[in-house]
C-alpha positions in Angstrom: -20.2 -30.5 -2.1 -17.2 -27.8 -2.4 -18.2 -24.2 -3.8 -16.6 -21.2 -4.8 -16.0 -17.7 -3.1 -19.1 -16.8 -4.4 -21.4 -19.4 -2.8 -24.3 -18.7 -0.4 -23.4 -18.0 2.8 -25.4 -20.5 4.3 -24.5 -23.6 1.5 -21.1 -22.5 2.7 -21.8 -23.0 6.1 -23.2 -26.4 5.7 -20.2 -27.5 3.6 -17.9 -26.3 6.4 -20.2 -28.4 9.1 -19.6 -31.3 7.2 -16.2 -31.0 6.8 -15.7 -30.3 10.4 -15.8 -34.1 12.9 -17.1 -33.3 16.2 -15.8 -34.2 19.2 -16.9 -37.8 20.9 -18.3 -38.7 17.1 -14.6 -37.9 15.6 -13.1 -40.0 18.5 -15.1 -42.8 17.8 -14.6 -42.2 13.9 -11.2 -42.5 14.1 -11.3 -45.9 16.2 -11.3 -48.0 13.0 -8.4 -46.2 11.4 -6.2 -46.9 14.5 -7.1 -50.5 14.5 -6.5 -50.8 10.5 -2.9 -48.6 11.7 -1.9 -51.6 14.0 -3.1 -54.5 11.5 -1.0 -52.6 9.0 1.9 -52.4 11.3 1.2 -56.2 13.0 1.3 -57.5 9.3 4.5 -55.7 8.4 6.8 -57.4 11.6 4.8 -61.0 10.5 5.4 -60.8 6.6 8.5 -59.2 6.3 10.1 -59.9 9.5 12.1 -57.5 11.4 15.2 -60.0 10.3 15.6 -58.8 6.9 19.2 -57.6 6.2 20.0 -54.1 5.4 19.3 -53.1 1.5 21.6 -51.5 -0.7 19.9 -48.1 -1.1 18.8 -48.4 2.8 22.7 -48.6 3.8 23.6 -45.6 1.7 20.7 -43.9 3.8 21.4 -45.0 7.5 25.1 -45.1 6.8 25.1 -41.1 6.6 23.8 -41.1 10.2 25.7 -44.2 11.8 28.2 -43.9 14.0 29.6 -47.8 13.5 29.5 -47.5 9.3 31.5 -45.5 7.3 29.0 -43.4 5.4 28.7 -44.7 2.2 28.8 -42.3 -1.0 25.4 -40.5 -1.8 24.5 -39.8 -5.3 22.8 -37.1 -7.0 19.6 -38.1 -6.9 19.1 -39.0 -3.2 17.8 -36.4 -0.7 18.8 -36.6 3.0 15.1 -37.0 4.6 15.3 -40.8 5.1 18.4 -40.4 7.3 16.7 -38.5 9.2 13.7 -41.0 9.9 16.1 -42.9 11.0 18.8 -41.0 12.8 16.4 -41.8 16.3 17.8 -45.5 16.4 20.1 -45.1 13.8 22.4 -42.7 15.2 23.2 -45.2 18.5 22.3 -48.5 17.7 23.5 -50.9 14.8 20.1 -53.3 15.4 18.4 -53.9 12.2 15.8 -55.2 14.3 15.6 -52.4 16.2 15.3 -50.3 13.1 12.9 -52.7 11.8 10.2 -52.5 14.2 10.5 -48.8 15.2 9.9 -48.3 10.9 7.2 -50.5 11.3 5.7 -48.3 14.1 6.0 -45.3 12.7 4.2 -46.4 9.2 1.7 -47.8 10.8 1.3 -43.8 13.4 2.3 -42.2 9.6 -0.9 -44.0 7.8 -3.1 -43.1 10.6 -2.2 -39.4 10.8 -3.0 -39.2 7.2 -6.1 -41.0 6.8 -7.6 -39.0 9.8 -7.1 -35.6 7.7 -9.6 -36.9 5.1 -12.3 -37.2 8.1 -15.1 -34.9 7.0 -14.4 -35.5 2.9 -15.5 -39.0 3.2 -17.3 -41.4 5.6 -14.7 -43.0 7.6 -16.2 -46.7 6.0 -14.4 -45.1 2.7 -11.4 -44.6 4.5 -10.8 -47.7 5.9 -11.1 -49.4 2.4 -8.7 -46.7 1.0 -6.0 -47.4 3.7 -6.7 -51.1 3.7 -6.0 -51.4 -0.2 -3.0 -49.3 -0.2 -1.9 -51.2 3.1 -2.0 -54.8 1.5 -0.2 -54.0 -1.3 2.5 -56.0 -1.3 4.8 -52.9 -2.1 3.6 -51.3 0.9 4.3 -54.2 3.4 7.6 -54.5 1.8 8.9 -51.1 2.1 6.9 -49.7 5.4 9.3 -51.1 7.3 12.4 -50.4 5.1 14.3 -47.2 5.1 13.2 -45.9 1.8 11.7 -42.5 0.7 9.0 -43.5 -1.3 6.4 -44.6 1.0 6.7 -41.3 2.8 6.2 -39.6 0.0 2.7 -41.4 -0.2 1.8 -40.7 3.5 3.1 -36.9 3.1 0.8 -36.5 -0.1 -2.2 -38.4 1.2 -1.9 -35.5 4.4 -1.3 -33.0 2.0 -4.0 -33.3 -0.3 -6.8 -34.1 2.4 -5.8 -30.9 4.4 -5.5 -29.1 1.0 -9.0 -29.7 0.5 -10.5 -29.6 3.7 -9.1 -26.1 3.9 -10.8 -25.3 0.4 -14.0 -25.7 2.5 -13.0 -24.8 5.9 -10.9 -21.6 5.2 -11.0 -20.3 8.7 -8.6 -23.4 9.8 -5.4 -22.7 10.3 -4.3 -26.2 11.8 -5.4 -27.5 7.7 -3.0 -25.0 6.4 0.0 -26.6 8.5 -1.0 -30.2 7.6 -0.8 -29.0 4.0 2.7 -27.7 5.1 3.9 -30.5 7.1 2.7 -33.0 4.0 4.5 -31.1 1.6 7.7 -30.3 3.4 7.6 -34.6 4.1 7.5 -35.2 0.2 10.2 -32.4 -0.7 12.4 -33.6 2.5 12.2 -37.4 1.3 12.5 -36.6 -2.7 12.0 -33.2 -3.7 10.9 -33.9 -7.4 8.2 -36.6 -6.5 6.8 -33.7 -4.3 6.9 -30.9 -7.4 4.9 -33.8 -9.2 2.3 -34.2 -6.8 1.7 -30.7 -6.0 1.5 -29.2 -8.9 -2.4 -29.9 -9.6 -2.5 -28.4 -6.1 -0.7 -25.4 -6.9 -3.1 -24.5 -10.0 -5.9 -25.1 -8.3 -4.8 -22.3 -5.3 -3.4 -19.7 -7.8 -7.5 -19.9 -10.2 -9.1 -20.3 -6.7 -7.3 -17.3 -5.9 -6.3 -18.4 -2.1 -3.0 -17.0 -1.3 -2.7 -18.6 1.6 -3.3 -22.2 0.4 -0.3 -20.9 -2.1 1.7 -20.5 0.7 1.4 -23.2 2.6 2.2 -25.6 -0.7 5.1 -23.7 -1.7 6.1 -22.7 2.0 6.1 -27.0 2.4 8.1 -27.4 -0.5 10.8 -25.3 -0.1 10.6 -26.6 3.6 12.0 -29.6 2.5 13.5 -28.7 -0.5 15.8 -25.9 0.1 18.5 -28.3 2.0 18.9 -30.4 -1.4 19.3 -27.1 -3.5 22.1 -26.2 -0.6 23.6 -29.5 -0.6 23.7 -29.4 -5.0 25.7 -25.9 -4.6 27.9 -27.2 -1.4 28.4 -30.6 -3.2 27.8 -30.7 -6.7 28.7 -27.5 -8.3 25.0 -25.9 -8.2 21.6 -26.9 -8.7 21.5 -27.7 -13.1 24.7 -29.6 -12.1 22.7 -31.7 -9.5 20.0 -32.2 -11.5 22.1 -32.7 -15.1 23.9 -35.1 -13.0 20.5 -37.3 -11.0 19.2 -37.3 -15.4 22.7 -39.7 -16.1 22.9 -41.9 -12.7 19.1 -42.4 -13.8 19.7 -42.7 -17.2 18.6 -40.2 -18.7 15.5 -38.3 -18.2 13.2 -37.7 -21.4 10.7 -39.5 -23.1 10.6 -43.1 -22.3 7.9 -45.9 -22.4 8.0 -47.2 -19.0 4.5 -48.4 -18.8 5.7 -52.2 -19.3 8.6 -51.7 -17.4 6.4 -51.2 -14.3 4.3 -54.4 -14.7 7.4 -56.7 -15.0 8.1 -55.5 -11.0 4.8 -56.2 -10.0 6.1 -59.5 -9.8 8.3 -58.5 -6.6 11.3 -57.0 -8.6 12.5 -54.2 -6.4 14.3 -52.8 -9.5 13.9 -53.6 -12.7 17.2 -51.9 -14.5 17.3 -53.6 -17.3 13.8 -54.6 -17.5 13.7 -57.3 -19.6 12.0 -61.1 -19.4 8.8 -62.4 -19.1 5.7 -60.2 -17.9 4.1 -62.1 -14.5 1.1 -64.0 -14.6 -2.0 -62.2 -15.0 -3.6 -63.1 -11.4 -0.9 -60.7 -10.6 -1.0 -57.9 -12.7 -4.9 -57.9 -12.9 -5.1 -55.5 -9.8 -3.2 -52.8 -11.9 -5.4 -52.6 -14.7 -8.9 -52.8 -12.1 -7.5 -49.7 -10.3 -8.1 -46.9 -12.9 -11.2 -48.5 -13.8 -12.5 -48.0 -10.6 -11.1 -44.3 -9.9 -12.8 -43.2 -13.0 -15.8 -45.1 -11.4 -14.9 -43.2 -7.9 -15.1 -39.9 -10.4 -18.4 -40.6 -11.8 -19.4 -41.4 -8.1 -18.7 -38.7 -6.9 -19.9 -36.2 -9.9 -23.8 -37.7 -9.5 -23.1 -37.1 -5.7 -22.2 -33.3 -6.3 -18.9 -33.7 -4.8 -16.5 -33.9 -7.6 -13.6 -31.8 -6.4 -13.2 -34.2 -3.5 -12.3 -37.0 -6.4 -11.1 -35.1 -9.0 -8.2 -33.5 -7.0 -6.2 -36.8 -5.6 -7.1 -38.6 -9.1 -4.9 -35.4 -10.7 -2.3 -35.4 -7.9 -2.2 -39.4 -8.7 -1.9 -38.6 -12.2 1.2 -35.9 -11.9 2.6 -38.3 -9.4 2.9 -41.5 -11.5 3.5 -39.1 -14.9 7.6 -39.4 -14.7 7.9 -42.8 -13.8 5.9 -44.0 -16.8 7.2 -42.0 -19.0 9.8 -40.4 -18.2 12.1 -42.4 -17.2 14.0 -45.7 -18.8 13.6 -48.5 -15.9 10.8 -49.1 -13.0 11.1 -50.0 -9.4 7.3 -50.7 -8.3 8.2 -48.1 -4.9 8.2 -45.6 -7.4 4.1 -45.4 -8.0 3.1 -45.4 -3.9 2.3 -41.8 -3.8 -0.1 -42.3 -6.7 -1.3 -45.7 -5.0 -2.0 -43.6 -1.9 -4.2 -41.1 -4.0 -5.9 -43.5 -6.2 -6.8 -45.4 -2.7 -9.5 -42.5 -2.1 -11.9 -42.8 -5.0 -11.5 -46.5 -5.5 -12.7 -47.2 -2.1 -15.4 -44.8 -2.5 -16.3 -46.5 -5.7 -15.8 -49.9 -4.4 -18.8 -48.7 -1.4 -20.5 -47.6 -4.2 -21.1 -51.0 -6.2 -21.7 -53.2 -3.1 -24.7 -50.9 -1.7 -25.6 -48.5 -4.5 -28.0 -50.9 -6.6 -31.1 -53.1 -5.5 -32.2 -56.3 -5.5 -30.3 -58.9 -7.3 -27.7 -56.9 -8.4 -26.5 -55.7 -5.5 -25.8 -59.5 -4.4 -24.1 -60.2 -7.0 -21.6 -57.3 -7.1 -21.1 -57.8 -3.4 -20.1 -61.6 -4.1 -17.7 -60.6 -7.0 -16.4 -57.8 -4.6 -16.0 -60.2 -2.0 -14.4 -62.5 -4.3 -12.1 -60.0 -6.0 -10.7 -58.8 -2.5 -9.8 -62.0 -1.6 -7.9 -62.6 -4.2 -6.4 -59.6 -4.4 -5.4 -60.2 -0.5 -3.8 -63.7 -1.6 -1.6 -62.2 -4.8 -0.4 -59.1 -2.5 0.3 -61.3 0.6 2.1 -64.2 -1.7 4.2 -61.3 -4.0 5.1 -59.7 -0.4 6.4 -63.0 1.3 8.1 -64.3 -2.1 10.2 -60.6 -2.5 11.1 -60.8 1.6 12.5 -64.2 1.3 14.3 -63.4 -2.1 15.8 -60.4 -0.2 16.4 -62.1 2.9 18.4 -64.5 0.8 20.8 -62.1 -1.3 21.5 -59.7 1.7 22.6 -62.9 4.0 25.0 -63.7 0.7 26.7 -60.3 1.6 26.8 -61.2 5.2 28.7 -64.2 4.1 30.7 -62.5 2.2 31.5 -60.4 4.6 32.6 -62.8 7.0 35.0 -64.6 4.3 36.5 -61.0 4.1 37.0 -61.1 7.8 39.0 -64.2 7.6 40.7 -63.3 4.7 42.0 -60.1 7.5 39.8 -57.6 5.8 38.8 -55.4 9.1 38.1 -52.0 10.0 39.4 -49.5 9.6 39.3 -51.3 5.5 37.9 -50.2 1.8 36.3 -52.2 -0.3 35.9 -51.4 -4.2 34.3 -53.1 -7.3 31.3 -55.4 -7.4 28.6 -54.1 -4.9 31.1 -52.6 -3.0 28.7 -50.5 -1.1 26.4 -53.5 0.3 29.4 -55.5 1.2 31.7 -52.7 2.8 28.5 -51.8 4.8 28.3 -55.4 6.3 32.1 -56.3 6.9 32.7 -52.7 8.4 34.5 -51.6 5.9 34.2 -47.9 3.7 33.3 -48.4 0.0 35.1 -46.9 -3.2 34.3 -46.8 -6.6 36.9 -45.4 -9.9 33.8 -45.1 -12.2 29.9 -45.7 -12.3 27.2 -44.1 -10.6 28.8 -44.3 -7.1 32.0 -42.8 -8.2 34.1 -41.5 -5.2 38.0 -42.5 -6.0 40.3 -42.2 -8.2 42.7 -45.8 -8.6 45.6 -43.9 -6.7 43.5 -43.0 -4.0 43.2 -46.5 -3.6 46.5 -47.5 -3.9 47.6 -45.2 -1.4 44.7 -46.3 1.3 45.9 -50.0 0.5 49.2 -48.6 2.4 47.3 -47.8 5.5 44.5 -50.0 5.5 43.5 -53.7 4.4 41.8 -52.8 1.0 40.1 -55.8 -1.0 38.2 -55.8 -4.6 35.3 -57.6 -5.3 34.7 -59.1 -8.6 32.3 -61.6 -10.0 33.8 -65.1 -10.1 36.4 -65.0 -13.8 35.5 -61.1 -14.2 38.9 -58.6 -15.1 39.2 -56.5 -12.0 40.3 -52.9 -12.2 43.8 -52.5 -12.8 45.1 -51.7 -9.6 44.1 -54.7 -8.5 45.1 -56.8 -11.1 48.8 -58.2 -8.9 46.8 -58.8 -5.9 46.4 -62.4 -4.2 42.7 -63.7 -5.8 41.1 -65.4 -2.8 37.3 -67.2 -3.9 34.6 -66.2 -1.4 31.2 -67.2 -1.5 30.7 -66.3 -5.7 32.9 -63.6 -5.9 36.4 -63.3 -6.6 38.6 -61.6 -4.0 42.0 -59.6 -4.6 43.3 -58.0 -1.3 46.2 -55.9 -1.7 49.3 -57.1 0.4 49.5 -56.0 3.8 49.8 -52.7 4.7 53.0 -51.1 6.7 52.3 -52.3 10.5 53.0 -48.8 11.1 50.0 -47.6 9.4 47.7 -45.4 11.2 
């Protein structure tokens, strides 16, 4: 049980025990968490296979920090923290498989760090659950090993909050003050508005509790990570309302939106769902989403009768601010977007899931532990199915661009070479090539730009098969490749440079 500043010294003291592992009982504690670390990471390399082509949004990452890609352009909205998870392989070596399995590692290490700070706040049987539900999740095993922003963001908040607490009844530790740090300056490092979200239940909480110091470490974390975005929108972008004005369009437009429905059309695998329209999945699927506030309000009732309600209450409103935006907020849903509050909600489900299989007596506790049982199964078999369906769906789109890529080869499309229109940054990224845009989100050029690189360099534009190309390219030899349509501009002056 947590107590204020006024609480008896020696209820203090007992609450500070308690949130304190000792030694060879905190080594063998943590046993379980590393083995559910390397399940987690095992299942990652098996499911979604360290094959799997590089992603749009992941080549605009690890393109900033290659040195065999042509950086590709980075919008508004992106912060720079993924490329620099990556920049360890990235920066010398062009394997995705390589990149693949050292992502996979490091989820599986980054799961494992965060869990153990909640050692002491619940019994480690609680944790397991927590990480092994947010774990399976087929969005999880998709995007562990994936150079994306979002799952970070989960870990950072899950260490975050657990040191954030565990501080709140341990005040004399100052190693709790730098996990809050560390966890906040990861969330503001890989998007620093998902990280605002999250913390701001945290920063209430430390400014009634009057604890300067747990302030300071939230707000020391965010601007941590935040302060090289707010450099980068005044360096790049004309200043920080510019930045911002401009992440609202590429976005669509921040305000009030229903996304709610928008969200349980991905849970069918969609990876983006921009429009969001058709059919919603089948129910097996979707059931899972509406179980798991059910059972966090359970984990809140739980933990109430149990006299330790802070310990709930605090990730359930972190969860809350967390998945706030990107349900309402905002016009389209990509089902990365909700793993911080997936992390969070992890905590009192699992505690409330504990509580139903051992909590009553007799027949009733059979019963619940055979529809628990049950339940989990199935849960296992949806998230396991959704996770294998997306990787193969992915594997089979970025291997089009591959193609693609080598039809622009034979076409003599080679680096040094631009490509512009239709996903011209996944397809410049695999033939070698830098990527150019006159208008959209990604726009980097202007159309005599272009023209004046097609003097230099082999420049191609990719349309879809009978689309009108931009007019620069409108004379230029059409070439069909793979389903796109092809126009590369007459051959440069052999004395280009």
């Amino acid at each position: 049980m947590t107590h204020g500043a006024g609480a008896p010294p020696t209820v203090t003291r007992r609450s500070e025990e308690r949130s304190r592992p000792a030694g060879p009982k905190a080594a063998r504690d943590a046993w379980p968490l590393a083995v559910l670390a390397a399940v987690f990471t095992l299942t990652q390399l098996v499911v979604i296979r360290p094959t799997l082509g590089m992603g749009w949004d992941e080549i605009v990452y690890t393109s900033q920090v290659t040195t065999h890609h042509p950086a590709a352009f980075f919008s508004a909205p992106r912060s720079r923290g993924v490329s620099l998870l990556v920049a360890p392989v990235a920066s010398w070596s062009d394997s995705t498989v390589l990149l693949r399995i050292y992502l996979a590692l490091l989820s599986g290490l980054g799961l494992y760090l965060a869990l153990r700070v909640w050692r002491g706040l619940f019994p480690t049987r609680v944790l397991v659950v927590a990480g092994a539900f947010f774990a399976s999740l087929w969005v999880t095993l998709f995007y562990g090993p994936q150079a994306m922003p979002n799952y970070w963001v989960a870990v950072g908040a899950l260490a975050a909050v657990g040191a954030f607490l565990r501080h709140r009844e341990d005040p004399s530790s100052t190693g709790l003050l730098w996990t809050v740090v560390a966890g906040a300056t990861l969330m503001a490092l890989m998007r620093p508005t998902d990280a605002v979200w999250v913390t701001i239940p945290l920063l209430v909480l430390a400014a009634v509790w009057r604890r300067p110091r747990l302030l300071a470490a939230v707000v020391g974390g965010l601007l941590a990570g935040g302060v090289p975005w707010v450099i980068e929108a005044y360096a790049s972008y004309g200043g920080l309302s510019e930045r911002l004005a401009e992440a609202s369009r590429i976005q669509g437009g921040l305000g009030l939106h229903m996304a709610v429905d928008d969200q349980l059309r991905s849970l069918g695998g969609r990876a983006l769902c921009r429009p969001c329209t058709g059919e919603m999945p089948h129910p097996v699927i979707t059931l899972w989403w509406f179980v798991l506030p059910v059972l966090a309000v359970l984990g809140l009732v739980v933990a109430v009768r149990a006299g330790r309600a802070l310990r709930t209450a605090v990730p359930l409103a972190c969860a809350a601010t967390a998945a706030l935006p990107y349900l309402f907020t905002i016009g389209y849903a990509a089902p990365r977007f909700l793993q911080p509050a997936y992390a969070l909600l992890a905590i009192p489900v699992a505690d409330a899931l504990w509580h139903l299989v051992t909590a009553p007596r007799g027949r009733w506790r059979t019963v619940l532990r055979t529809v628990a049982a049950v339940g989990l199964a199935g849960h296992l078999a949806v998230q396991l199915t959704v996770a294998v369906h997306t990787a193969n769906r992915s594997a089979a789109s970025r291997a089009d661009w591959a193609r693609t890529a080598e039809g622009l080869h034979r076409l003599g499309v080679t680096p040094p070479c631009l490509i512009t229109g239709h996903e011209s940054i996944p397809i410049g990224y695999y033939t070698g090539c830098s990527s150019g845009a006159t208008a959209g989100n990604n726009e980097n050029m202007t159309a005599e730009e272009i023209r004046r690189t097609a003097e230099r360099v082999p420049v191609a534009e990719i349309t879809r098969v009978g689309s009108r190309p931009n007019g620069y390219a409108r004379s230029w030899p059409v070439h069909r490749v793979e389903d796109y349509d092809v126009r590369v501009a007459p051959a440069p002056d052999p004395q280009r440079e």
